[in-house]
C-alpha positions in Angstrom: -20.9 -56.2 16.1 -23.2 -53.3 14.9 -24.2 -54.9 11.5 -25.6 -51.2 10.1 -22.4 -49.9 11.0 -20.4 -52.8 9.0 -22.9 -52.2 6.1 -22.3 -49.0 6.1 -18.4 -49.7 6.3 -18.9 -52.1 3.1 -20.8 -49.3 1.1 -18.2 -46.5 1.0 -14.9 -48.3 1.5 -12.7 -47.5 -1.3 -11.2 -51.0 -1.8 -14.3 -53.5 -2.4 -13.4 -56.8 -1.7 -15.5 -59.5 -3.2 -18.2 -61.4 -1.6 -19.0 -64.6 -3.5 -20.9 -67.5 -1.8 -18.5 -69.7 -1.2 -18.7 -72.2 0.9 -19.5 -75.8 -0.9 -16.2 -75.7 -2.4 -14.5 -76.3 1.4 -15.2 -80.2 0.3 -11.9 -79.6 -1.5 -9.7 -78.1 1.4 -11.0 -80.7 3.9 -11.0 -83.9 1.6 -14.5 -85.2 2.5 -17.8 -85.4 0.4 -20.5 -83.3 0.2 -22.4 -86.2 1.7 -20.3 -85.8 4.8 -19.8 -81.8 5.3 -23.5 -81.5 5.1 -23.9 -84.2 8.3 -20.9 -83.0 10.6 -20.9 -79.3 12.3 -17.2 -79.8 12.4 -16.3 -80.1 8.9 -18.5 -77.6 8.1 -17.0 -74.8 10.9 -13.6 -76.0 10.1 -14.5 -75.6 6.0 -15.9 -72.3 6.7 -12.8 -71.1 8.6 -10.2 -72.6 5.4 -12.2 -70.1 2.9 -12.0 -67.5 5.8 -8.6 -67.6 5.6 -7.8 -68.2 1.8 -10.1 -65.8 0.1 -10.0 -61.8 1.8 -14.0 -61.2 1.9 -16.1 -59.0 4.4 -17.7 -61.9 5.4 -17.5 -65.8 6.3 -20.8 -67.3 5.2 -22.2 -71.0 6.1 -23.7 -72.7 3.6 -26.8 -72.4 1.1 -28.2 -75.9 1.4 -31.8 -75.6 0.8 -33.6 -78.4 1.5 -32.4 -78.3 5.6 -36.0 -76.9 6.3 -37.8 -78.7 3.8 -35.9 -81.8 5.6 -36.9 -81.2 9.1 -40.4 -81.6 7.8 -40.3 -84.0 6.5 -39.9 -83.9 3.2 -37.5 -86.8 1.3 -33.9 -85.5 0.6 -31.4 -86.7 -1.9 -28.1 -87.0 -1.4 -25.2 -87.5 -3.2 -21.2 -87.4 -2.8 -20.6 -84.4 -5.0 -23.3 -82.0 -5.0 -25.8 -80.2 -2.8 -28.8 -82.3 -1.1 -32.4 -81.8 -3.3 -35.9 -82.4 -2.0 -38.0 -84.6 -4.3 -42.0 -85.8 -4.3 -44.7 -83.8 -2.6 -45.1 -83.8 1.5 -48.2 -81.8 1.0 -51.2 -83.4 -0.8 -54.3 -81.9 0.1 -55.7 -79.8 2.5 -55.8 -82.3 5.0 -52.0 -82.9 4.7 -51.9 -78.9 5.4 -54.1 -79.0 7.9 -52.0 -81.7 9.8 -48.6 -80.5 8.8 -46.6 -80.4 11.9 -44.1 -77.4 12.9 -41.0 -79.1 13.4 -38.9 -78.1 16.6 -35.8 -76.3 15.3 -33.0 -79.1 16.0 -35.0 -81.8 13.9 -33.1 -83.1 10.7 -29.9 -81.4 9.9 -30.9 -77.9 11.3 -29.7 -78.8 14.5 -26.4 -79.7 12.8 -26.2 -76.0 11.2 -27.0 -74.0 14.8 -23.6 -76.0 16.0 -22.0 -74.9 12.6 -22.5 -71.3 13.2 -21.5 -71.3 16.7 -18.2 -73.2 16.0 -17.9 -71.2 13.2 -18.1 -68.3 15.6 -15.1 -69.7 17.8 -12.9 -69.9 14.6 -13.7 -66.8 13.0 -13.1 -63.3 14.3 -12.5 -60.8 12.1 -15.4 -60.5 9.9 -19.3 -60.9 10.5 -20.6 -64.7 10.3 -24.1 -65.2 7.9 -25.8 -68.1 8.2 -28.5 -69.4 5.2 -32.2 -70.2 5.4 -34.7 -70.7 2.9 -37.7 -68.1 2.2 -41.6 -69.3 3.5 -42.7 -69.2 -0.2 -39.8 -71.3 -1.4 -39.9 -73.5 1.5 -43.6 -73.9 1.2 -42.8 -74.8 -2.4 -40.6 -77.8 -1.4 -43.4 -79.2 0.8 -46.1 -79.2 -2.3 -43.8 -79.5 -4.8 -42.5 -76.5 -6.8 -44.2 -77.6 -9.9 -47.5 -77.1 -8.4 -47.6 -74.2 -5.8 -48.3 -71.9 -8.1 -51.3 -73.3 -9.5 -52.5 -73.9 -6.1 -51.9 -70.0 -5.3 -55.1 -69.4 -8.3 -56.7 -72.7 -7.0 -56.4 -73.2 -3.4 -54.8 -70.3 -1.8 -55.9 -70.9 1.6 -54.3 -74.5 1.3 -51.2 -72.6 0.3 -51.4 -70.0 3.2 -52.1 -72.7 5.6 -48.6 -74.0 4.6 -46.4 -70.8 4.5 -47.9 -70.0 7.7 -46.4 -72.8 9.2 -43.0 -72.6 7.5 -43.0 -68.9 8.4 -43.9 -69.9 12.1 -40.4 -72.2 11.4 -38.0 -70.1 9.9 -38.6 -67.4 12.6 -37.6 -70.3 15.2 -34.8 -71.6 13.4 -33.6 -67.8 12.7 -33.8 -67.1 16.2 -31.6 -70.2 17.2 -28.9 -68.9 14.2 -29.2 -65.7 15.9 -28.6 -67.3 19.6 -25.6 -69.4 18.3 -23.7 -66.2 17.3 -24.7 -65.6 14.1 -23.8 -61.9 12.9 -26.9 -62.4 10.2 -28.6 -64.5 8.1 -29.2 -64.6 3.6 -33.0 -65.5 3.2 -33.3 -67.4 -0.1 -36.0 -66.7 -1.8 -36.0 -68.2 -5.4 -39.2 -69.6 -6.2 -40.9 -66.2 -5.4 -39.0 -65.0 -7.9 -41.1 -66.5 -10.5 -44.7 -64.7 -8.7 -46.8 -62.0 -10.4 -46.0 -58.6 -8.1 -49.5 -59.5 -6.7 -49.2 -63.0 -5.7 -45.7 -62.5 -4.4 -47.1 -59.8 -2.4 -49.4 -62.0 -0.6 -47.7 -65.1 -0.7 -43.8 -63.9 0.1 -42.9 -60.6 0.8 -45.8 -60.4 4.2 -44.5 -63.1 5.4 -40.7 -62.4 4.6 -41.5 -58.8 6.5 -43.1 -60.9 9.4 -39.7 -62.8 9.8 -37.5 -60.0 9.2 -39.2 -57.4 11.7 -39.0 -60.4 14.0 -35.6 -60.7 14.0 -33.6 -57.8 12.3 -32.2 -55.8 14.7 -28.4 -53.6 15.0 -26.6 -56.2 15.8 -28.3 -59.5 13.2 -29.0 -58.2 9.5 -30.9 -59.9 6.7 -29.8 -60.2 3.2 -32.3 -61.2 1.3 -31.5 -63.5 -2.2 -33.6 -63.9 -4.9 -32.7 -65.2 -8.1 -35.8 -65.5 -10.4 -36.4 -64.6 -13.7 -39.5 -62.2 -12.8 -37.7 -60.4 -10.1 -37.0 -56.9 -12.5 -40.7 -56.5 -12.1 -40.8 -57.0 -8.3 -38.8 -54.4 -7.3 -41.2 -53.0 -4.6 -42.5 -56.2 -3.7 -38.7 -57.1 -2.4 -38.7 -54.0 -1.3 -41.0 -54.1 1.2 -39.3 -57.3 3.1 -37.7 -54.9 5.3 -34.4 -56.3 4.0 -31.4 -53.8 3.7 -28.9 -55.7 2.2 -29.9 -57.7 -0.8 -28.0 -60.5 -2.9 -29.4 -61.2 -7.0 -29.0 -64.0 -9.5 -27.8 -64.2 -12.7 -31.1 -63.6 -14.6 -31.2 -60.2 -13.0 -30.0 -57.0 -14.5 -27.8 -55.2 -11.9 -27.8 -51.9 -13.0 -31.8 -52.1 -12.7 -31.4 -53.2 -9.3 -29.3 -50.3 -8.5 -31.2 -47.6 -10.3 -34.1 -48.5 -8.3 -33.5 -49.7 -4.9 -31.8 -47.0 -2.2 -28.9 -46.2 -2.3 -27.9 -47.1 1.0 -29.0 -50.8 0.6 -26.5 -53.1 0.1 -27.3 -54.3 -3.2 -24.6 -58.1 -4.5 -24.5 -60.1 -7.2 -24.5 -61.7 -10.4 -21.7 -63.7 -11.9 -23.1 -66.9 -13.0 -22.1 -70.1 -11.0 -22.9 -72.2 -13.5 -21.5 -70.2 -16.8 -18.7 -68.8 -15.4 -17.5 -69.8 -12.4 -17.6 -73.7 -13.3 -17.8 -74.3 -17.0 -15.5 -71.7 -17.8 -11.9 -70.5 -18.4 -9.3 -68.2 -15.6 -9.5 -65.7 -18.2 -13.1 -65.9 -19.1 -14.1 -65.5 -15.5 -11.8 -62.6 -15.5 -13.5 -60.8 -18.6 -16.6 -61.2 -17.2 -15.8 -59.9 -13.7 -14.8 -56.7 -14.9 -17.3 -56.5 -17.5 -20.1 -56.4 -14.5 -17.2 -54.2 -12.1 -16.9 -51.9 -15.1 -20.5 -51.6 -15.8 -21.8 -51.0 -11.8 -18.6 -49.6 -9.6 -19.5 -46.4 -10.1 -22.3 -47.2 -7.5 -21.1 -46.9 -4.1 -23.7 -49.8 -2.2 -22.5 -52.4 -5.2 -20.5 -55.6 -3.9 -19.8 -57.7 -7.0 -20.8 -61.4 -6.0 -21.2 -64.6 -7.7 -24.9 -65.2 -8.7 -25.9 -68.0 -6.7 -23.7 -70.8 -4.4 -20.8 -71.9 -5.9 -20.4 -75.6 -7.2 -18.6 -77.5 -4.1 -16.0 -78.8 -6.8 -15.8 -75.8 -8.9 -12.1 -75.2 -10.4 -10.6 -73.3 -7.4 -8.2 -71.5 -10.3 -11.2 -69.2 -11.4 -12.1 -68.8 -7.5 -9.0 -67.2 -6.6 -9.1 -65.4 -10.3 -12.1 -64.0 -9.3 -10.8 -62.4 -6.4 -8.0 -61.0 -7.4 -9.3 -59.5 -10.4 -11.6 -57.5 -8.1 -8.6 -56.4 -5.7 -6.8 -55.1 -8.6 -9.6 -53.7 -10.1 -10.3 -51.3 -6.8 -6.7 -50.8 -6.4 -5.9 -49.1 -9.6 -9.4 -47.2 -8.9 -8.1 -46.2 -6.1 -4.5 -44.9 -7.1 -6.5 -43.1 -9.8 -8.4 -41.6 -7.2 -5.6 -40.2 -5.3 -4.2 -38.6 -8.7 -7.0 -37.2 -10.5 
Protein backbone atom coordinates (compact mmCIF):
# COMPACT_ATOMS: atom_id res chain seq x y z
CA UNK A 1 0.00 0.00 0.00
CA UNK A 2 1.34 3.55 -1.04
CA UNK A 3 0.97 5.09 2.55
CA UNK A 4 1.28 8.99 0.93
CA UNK A 5 -1.32 8.03 -1.35
CA UNK A 6 -3.72 6.72 1.66
CA UNK A 7 -2.74 10.00 3.59
CA UNK A 8 -3.57 11.81 0.92
CA UNK A 9 -6.98 9.78 0.52
CA UNK A 10 -7.66 10.55 4.48
CA UNK A 11 -7.05 14.37 3.91
CA UNK A 12 -9.63 15.28 1.36
CA UNK A 13 -12.29 12.60 1.65
CA UNK A 14 -15.49 14.16 2.34
CA UNK A 15 -16.80 11.64 4.90
CA UNK A 16 -14.04 11.54 7.79
CA UNK A 17 -14.26 8.65 9.76
CA UNK A 18 -12.76 8.66 13.23
CA UNK A 19 -9.52 7.34 14.25
CA UNK A 20 -9.25 6.84 17.99
CA UNK A 21 -6.63 4.57 19.56
CA UNK A 22 -8.32 1.90 20.32
CA UNK A 23 -7.03 -1.11 20.97
CA UNK A 24 -6.81 -1.95 24.97
CA UNK A 25 -10.45 -2.08 25.09
CA UNK A 26 -10.21 -5.69 22.85
CA UNK A 27 -9.80 -7.16 26.60
CA UNK A 28 -13.54 -6.82 26.51
CA UNK A 29 -14.48 -8.66 23.16
CA UNK A 30 -11.97 -11.47 23.90
CA UNK A 31 -12.63 -12.06 27.72
CA UNK A 32 -9.00 -12.15 28.86
CA UNK A 33 -6.91 -9.65 31.06
CA UNK A 34 -4.72 -7.14 30.17
CA UNK A 35 -2.21 -9.28 31.85
CA UNK A 36 -2.78 -11.92 29.20
CA UNK A 37 -3.33 -9.80 25.81
CA UNK A 38 -0.17 -8.14 26.45
CA UNK A 39 1.81 -11.82 26.57
CA UNK A 40 -0.02 -13.67 23.65
CA UNK A 41 0.44 -12.44 19.78
CA UNK A 42 -2.90 -14.21 19.32
CA UNK A 43 -5.12 -12.48 21.49
CA UNK A 44 -3.68 -9.45 20.59
CA UNK A 45 -4.06 -10.05 16.39
CA UNK A 46 -7.42 -11.60 17.01
CA UNK A 47 -8.36 -8.25 19.52
CA UNK A 48 -7.12 -6.07 16.85
CA UNK A 49 -9.23 -7.73 14.10
CA UNK A 50 -12.75 -7.50 16.65
CA UNK A 51 -12.25 -3.50 16.73
CA UNK A 52 -11.40 -3.82 12.94
CA UNK A 53 -14.52 -5.00 12.37
CA UNK A 54 -16.85 -3.15 14.99
CA UNK A 55 -15.71 0.33 14.66
CA UNK A 56 -15.37 1.79 10.65
CA UNK A 57 -11.82 3.58 11.01
CA UNK A 58 -9.03 4.15 8.21
CA UNK A 59 -6.93 2.24 10.13
CA UNK A 60 -6.39 -1.01 12.49
CA UNK A 61 -3.79 0.01 15.09
CA UNK A 62 -1.76 -2.47 17.65
CA UNK A 63 -1.37 -1.38 20.76
CA UNK A 64 0.34 1.68 22.78
CA UNK A 65 1.99 -0.24 25.53
CA UNK A 66 4.99 1.65 26.43
CA UNK A 67 7.20 0.07 28.55
CA UNK A 68 7.86 -3.03 25.73
CA UNK A 69 11.22 -1.29 24.98
CA UNK A 70 11.97 -0.11 28.28
CA UNK A 71 11.31 -3.97 29.07
CA UNK A 72 13.61 -5.58 26.68
CA UNK A 73 16.27 -3.56 28.55
CA UNK A 74 15.80 -4.39 31.15
CA UNK A 75 14.00 -2.23 32.98
CA UNK A 76 11.36 -3.75 35.83
CA UNK A 77 7.65 -3.83 34.49
CA UNK A 78 4.47 -3.93 36.42
CA UNK A 79 1.71 -5.63 35.68
CA UNK A 80 -1.67 -5.81 36.48
CA UNK A 81 -5.07 -7.55 35.27
CA UNK A 82 -6.80 -4.42 34.23
CA UNK A 83 -4.54 -1.79 33.04
CA UNK A 84 -1.52 -1.20 30.86
CA UNK A 85 2.05 -2.53 32.06
CA UNK A 86 4.35 0.57 33.78
CA UNK A 87 8.09 0.64 34.20
CA UNK A 88 9.17 1.56 37.77
CA UNK A 89 12.93 2.27 39.49
CA UNK A 90 15.95 3.43 37.57
CA UNK A 91 17.98 0.81 35.10
CA UNK A 92 20.43 3.75 34.59
CA UNK A 93 22.49 4.98 37.56
CA UNK A 94 25.57 6.46 36.53
CA UNK A 95 27.66 6.80 33.81
CA UNK A 96 29.01 3.47 34.15
CA UNK A 97 25.47 1.93 33.97
CA UNK A 98 25.33 4.02 30.53
CA UNK A 99 28.41 3.10 29.46
CA UNK A 100 27.56 -0.67 29.97
CA UNK A 101 23.94 -0.54 28.89
CA UNK A 102 23.52 -3.27 26.50
CA UNK A 103 21.37 -2.92 23.03
CA UNK A 104 18.92 -5.52 23.37
CA UNK A 105 18.37 -7.79 20.18
CA UNK A 106 14.82 -6.92 18.91
CA UNK A 107 12.81 -10.24 20.01
CA UNK A 108 13.94 -9.84 23.82
CA UNK A 109 10.99 -9.28 26.29
CA UNK A 110 7.63 -8.83 24.82
CA UNK A 111 8.90 -7.16 21.54
CA UNK A 112 9.17 -10.29 19.95
CA UNK A 113 5.60 -10.94 20.99
CA UNK A 114 4.46 -7.63 19.14
CA UNK A 115 6.50 -8.40 15.52
CA UNK A 116 4.16 -11.75 15.60
CA UNK A 117 1.13 -9.39 16.45
CA UNK A 118 1.49 -7.25 13.52
CA UNK A 119 2.12 -9.99 11.16
CA UNK A 120 -1.02 -11.96 12.29
CA UNK A 121 -2.63 -8.97 12.45
CA UNK A 122 -1.67 -8.56 8.81
CA UNK A 123 -3.33 -12.05 7.81
CA UNK A 124 -6.66 -10.91 9.47
CA UNK A 125 -6.91 -7.52 8.29
CA UNK A 126 -7.19 -6.37 4.74
CA UNK A 127 -8.86 -3.48 4.08
CA UNK A 128 -7.19 -0.72 5.83
CA UNK A 129 -3.40 0.07 6.58
CA UNK A 130 -2.01 -1.77 9.90
CA UNK A 131 0.15 0.80 12.55
CA UNK A 132 2.12 -0.61 14.91
CA UNK A 133 3.43 1.54 18.30
CA UNK A 134 6.83 2.26 19.55
CA UNK A 135 8.06 4.58 22.05
CA UNK A 136 10.30 7.81 21.18
CA UNK A 137 14.49 7.67 22.12
CA UNK A 138 13.85 10.50 24.58
CA UNK A 139 10.90 8.92 26.35
CA UNK A 140 12.46 5.63 26.14
CA UNK A 141 15.64 6.94 27.50
CA UNK A 142 13.48 8.49 30.19
CA UNK A 143 12.21 5.01 31.39
CA UNK A 144 15.78 3.75 31.71
CA UNK A 145 16.86 6.72 34.16
CA UNK A 146 13.78 7.34 35.43
CA UNK A 147 11.48 10.14 34.11
CA UNK A 148 11.78 12.14 37.23
CA UNK A 149 15.41 12.67 36.70
CA UNK A 150 16.36 12.90 32.88
CA UNK A 151 15.75 16.19 32.71
CA UNK A 152 17.98 17.33 35.29
CA UNK A 153 20.62 15.14 33.91
CA UNK A 154 20.03 16.85 30.32
CA UNK A 155 21.65 20.45 32.48
CA UNK A 156 23.89 18.08 34.53
CA UNK A 157 25.21 15.20 32.55
CA UNK A 158 24.17 15.45 29.06
CA UNK A 159 26.68 13.20 27.67
CA UNK A 160 25.46 10.50 30.20
CA UNK A 161 22.02 11.23 28.72
CA UNK A 162 23.24 11.07 24.96
CA UNK A 163 25.11 7.96 25.66
CA UNK A 164 21.63 6.48 26.53
CA UNK A 165 19.35 7.83 23.74
CA UNK A 166 21.93 6.74 21.46
CA UNK A 167 21.48 3.35 22.30
CA UNK A 168 17.74 3.40 22.44
CA UNK A 169 17.81 5.17 19.13
CA UNK A 170 20.23 2.46 17.82
CA UNK A 171 16.98 0.09 19.28
CA UNK A 172 14.02 1.54 17.98
CA UNK A 173 15.47 1.69 14.44
CA UNK A 174 15.91 -2.27 14.80
CA UNK A 175 12.68 -2.96 16.33
CA UNK A 176 11.00 -0.46 13.61
CA UNK A 177 12.60 -2.33 10.99
CA UNK A 178 11.38 -5.80 12.22
CA UNK A 179 7.48 -4.02 12.50
CA UNK A 180 8.19 -2.93 9.13
CA UNK A 181 9.45 -6.60 7.86
CA UNK A 182 6.33 -8.19 9.64
CA UNK A 183 3.92 -6.22 7.35
CA UNK A 184 3.40 -3.35 9.15
CA UNK A 185 1.80 -0.50 6.90
CA UNK A 186 3.42 2.14 9.55
CA UNK A 187 4.26 2.87 12.85
CA UNK A 188 2.87 5.92 15.85
CA UNK A 189 6.21 7.10 17.57
CA UNK A 190 5.25 8.16 21.09
CA UNK A 191 6.94 10.75 22.25
CA UNK A 192 5.48 12.14 25.58
CA UNK A 193 8.19 12.97 27.76
CA UNK A 194 9.75 15.24 25.14
CA UNK A 195 6.90 17.07 25.33
CA UNK A 196 7.78 18.52 28.56
CA UNK A 197 11.67 19.82 26.86
CA UNK A 198 12.59 23.54 26.33
CA UNK A 199 12.55 23.94 22.12
CA UNK A 200 16.40 23.68 22.72
CA UNK A 201 16.86 20.72 24.69
CA UNK A 202 14.21 18.80 22.79
CA UNK A 203 16.13 19.76 19.74
CA UNK A 204 19.07 18.05 20.83
CA UNK A 205 17.78 15.48 22.89
CA UNK A 206 14.52 14.18 20.62
CA UNK A 207 13.75 15.60 17.50
CA UNK A 208 17.76 14.56 15.89
CA UNK A 209 17.37 11.47 16.97
CA UNK A 210 13.46 11.03 16.04
CA UNK A 211 14.75 12.41 12.36
CA UNK A 212 17.57 9.73 12.50
CA UNK A 213 14.85 6.96 12.90
CA UNK A 214 12.40 8.32 10.67
CA UNK A 215 14.76 9.02 7.63
CA UNK A 216 15.83 5.42 8.39
CA UNK A 217 12.74 4.00 7.83
CA UNK A 218 10.05 6.22 6.28
CA UNK A 219 9.56 5.40 3.02
CA UNK A 220 6.07 5.27 0.29
CA UNK A 221 5.03 2.30 1.39
CA UNK A 222 5.71 2.56 5.83
CA UNK A 223 4.69 6.09 7.27
CA UNK A 224 5.32 7.62 10.70
CA UNK A 225 2.89 9.29 12.91
CA UNK A 226 4.37 10.89 15.35
CA UNK A 227 2.44 11.40 19.06
CA UNK A 228 3.23 13.71 21.55
CA UNK A 229 1.15 14.70 24.24
CA UNK A 230 2.97 17.09 26.54
CA UNK A 231 2.08 20.16 28.00
CA UNK A 232 5.02 22.21 26.36
CA UNK A 233 4.37 20.95 22.94
CA UNK A 234 2.46 24.62 21.62
CA UNK A 235 5.87 25.97 21.86
CA UNK A 236 7.70 23.13 19.94
CA UNK A 237 6.04 23.43 16.92
CA UNK A 238 9.22 23.48 14.71
CA UNK A 239 11.06 21.22 16.84
CA UNK A 240 8.26 18.41 15.93
CA UNK A 241 8.46 19.64 12.85
CA UNK A 242 11.61 18.81 11.89
CA UNK A 243 11.13 14.83 12.82
CA UNK A 244 10.50 14.29 9.33
CA UNK A 245 7.08 13.01 10.39
CA UNK A 246 4.03 13.70 8.03
CA UNK A 247 1.30 12.52 9.85
CA UNK A 248 1.03 13.61 13.47
CA UNK A 249 -1.24 12.45 16.47
CA UNK A 250 -1.76 15.26 19.86
CA UNK A 251 -2.91 14.95 23.43
CA UNK A 252 -5.32 16.52 25.19
CA UNK A 253 -3.13 19.41 26.66
CA UNK A 254 -2.73 20.54 23.11
CA UNK A 255 -4.68 23.22 21.34
CA UNK A 256 -5.78 21.81 17.92
CA UNK A 257 -6.48 24.69 16.12
CA UNK A 258 -2.77 25.86 16.91
CA UNK A 259 -1.61 22.74 15.59
CA UNK A 260 -3.37 23.24 12.49
CA UNK A 261 -2.64 26.94 11.93
CA UNK A 262 0.83 26.14 12.05
CA UNK A 263 1.85 22.90 10.71
CA UNK A 264 1.25 22.15 6.61
CA UNK A 265 -1.44 21.74 5.45
CA UNK A 266 -0.87 18.55 3.85
CA UNK A 267 0.30 16.84 7.18
CA UNK A 268 -2.03 14.73 8.66
CA UNK A 269 -2.58 16.43 11.85
CA UNK A 270 -5.20 13.79 14.88
CA UNK A 271 -6.28 14.32 18.10
CA UNK A 272 -7.48 15.34 21.22
CA UNK A 273 -10.51 14.04 23.12
CA UNK A 274 -9.47 13.20 26.50
CA UNK A 275 -9.25 9.45 27.38
CA UNK A 276 -9.41 10.03 30.73
CA UNK A 277 -12.20 13.02 30.96
CA UNK A 278 -14.29 11.94 28.45
CA UNK A 279 -14.01 8.80 27.07
CA UNK A 280 -13.89 6.91 30.62
CA UNK A 281 -15.32 9.08 33.40
CA UNK A 282 -17.95 10.47 31.37
CA UNK A 283 -21.51 10.29 30.07
CA UNK A 284 -22.84 8.94 25.99
CA UNK A 285 -24.07 12.37 25.78
CA UNK A 286 -21.18 14.19 27.26
CA UNK A 287 -18.70 12.43 25.01
CA UNK A 288 -21.08 13.39 22.24
CA UNK A 289 -21.00 17.25 23.15
CA UNK A 290 -17.56 17.30 23.32
CA UNK A 291 -16.91 15.48 20.01
CA UNK A 292 -18.64 17.97 18.07
CA UNK A 293 -17.46 20.77 20.10
CA UNK A 294 -13.69 19.92 18.76
CA UNK A 295 -15.50 18.63 14.95
CA UNK A 296 -17.23 22.02 15.02
CA UNK A 297 -14.24 24.01 16.03
CA UNK A 298 -11.45 22.18 13.41
CA UNK A 299 -13.49 20.44 10.28
CA UNK A 300 -13.15 23.19 8.36
CA UNK A 301 -9.53 22.02 7.93
CA UNK A 302 -9.23 19.53 5.37
CA UNK A 303 -5.80 17.35 7.05
CA UNK A 304 -7.91 17.25 10.57
CA UNK A 305 -8.91 13.50 11.68
CA UNK A 306 -10.63 13.90 15.07
CA UNK A 307 -8.99 11.27 17.49
CA UNK A 308 -9.10 10.44 21.04
CA UNK A 309 -6.13 12.14 22.94
CA UNK A 310 -4.10 9.38 24.00
CA UNK A 311 -4.92 5.21 24.20
CA UNK A 312 -8.02 4.42 25.35
CA UNK A 313 -8.72 2.72 28.90
CA UNK A 314 -8.83 -1.23 28.05
CA UNK A 315 -12.17 -1.25 30.12
CA UNK A 316 -13.51 1.98 29.08
CA UNK A 317 -17.51 2.04 28.76
CA UNK A 318 -17.75 0.63 25.15
CA UNK A 319 -21.32 2.89 25.09
CA UNK A 320 -19.35 6.24 24.60
CA UNK A 321 -16.80 4.23 22.07
CA UNK A 322 -19.40 3.56 19.67
CA UNK A 323 -21.07 7.11 20.64
CA UNK A 324 -18.01 8.53 19.58
CA UNK A 325 -18.10 7.14 16.38
CA UNK A 326 -21.16 7.68 15.30
CA UNK A 327 -21.40 11.17 16.25
CA UNK A 328 -18.51 11.78 13.79
CA UNK A 329 -20.34 9.68 10.88
CA UNK A 330 -23.31 11.79 11.30
CA UNK A 331 -21.48 14.75 11.75
CA UNK A 332 -19.66 14.39 8.07
CA UNK A 333 -22.75 13.10 6.65
CA UNK A 334 -25.00 16.08 7.17
CA UNK A 335 -21.73 18.09 6.01
CA UNK A 336 -21.86 16.43 3.26
CA UNK A 337 -25.54 16.58 2.07
CA UNK A 338 -25.13 20.26 2.86
CA UNK A 339 -22.43 20.28 0.52
CA UNK A 340 -24.23 18.85 -2.26
CA UNK A 341 -27.09 21.56 -1.73
CA UNK A 342 -25.46 24.75 -1.08
Amino acid sequence: MNMFNWMEQVIYTEKKMALPILAFPAVQYIFVTVRELVADSNHMAIGMRLIADKYKMPAAMTYMDLSVEAEAFGAHTVYSADDVPTIIGRLVHDEEAAESLQVPEVGAGRTGVNVETVRKAKMLIHDRPVFAECIGPYSLAGRLMNVNDIMLLCYEEPEMVHKVIRKTTDFIIAYVNGLKNAGADGVILAEPLAGLLSPDLMKNFSTEYVREIVDTLQDKHFLFIYHNCGSAVSKLVDEIGDTGCFAYHFGESVDMIDMLERLPRNYLIMGNISPAHVFNTNSTEYVRLETLKLLRACSKYNNFVISSGCDIPPNVDLDNVDMFCKTVEDYYYRQSLWNMIS
